[in-house]
TISE-448528 format. One line per 3 residues: number of its first residue (from 1); their letters; for each residue x, y, z of N, C-alpha, C, O. Coordinates in steps of 0.05 Angstrom, whole numbers, plus 32768, in hexadecimal, padded with zeros to 4 digits. Layout:
% TISE-448528
NUM> A> X/Y/Z/X/Y/Z/X/Y/Z/X/Y/Z  ...
***
This chain:
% TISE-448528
1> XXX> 8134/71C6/8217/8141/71DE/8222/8131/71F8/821C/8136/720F/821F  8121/71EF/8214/8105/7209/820D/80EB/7209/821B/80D6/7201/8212  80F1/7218/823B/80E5/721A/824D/80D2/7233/824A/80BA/7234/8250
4> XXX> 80E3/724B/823E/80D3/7264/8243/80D6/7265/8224/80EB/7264/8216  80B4/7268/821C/80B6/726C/8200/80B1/7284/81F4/809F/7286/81E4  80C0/7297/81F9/80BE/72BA/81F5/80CD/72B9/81D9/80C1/72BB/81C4
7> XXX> 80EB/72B4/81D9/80F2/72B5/81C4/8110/72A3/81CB/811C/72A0/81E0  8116/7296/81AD/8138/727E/81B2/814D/729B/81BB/8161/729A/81C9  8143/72B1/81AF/8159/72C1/81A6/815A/72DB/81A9/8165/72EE/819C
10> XXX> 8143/72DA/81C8/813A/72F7/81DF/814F/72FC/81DC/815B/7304/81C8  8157/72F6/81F9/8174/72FC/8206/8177/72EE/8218/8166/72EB/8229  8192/72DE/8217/819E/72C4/821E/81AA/72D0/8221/81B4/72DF/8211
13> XXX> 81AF/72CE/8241/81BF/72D7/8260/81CF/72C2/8260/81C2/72AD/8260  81E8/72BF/825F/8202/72AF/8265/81FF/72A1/8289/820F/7293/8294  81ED/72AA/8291/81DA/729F/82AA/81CA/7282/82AC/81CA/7271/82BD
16> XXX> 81BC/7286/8290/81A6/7278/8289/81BF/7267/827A/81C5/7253/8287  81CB/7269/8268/81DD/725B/825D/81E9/723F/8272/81E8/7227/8272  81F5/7255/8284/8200/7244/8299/81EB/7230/82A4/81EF/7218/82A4
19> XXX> 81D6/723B/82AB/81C4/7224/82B2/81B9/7217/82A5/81AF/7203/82B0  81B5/7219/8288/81BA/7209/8271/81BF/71F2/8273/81B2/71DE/826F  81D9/71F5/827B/81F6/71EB/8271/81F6/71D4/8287/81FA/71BC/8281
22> XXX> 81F1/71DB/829D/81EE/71CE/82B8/81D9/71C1/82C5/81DD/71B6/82DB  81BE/71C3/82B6/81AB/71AE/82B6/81A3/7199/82A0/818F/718A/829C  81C2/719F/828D/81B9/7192/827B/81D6/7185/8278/81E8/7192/8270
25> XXX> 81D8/7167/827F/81FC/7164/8282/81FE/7153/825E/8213/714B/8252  81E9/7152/8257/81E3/7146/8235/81EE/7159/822B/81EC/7155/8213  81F9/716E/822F/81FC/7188/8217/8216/7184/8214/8221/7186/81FE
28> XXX> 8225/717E/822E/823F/717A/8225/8245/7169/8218/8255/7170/8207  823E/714D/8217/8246/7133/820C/823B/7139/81EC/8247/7130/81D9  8223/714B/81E9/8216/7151/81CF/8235/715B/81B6/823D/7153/81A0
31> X> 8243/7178/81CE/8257/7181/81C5/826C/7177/81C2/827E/7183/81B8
***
């Protein structure tokens, strides 16, 4: 999940979250 390596803790857009969240269907079952 560490595509753009600027920083973990730039700024995480609830955008990017979402698409996170939604190319990654492991994150839920993780949670």
């Amino acid at each position: 999940l560490q595509r753009n390596q600027k920083s973990e803790t730039d700024e995480i857009s609830p955008a990017e979250i979402l698409k996170s969240l939604l190319l990654t269907p492991t994150y839920k079952t993780l949670n």
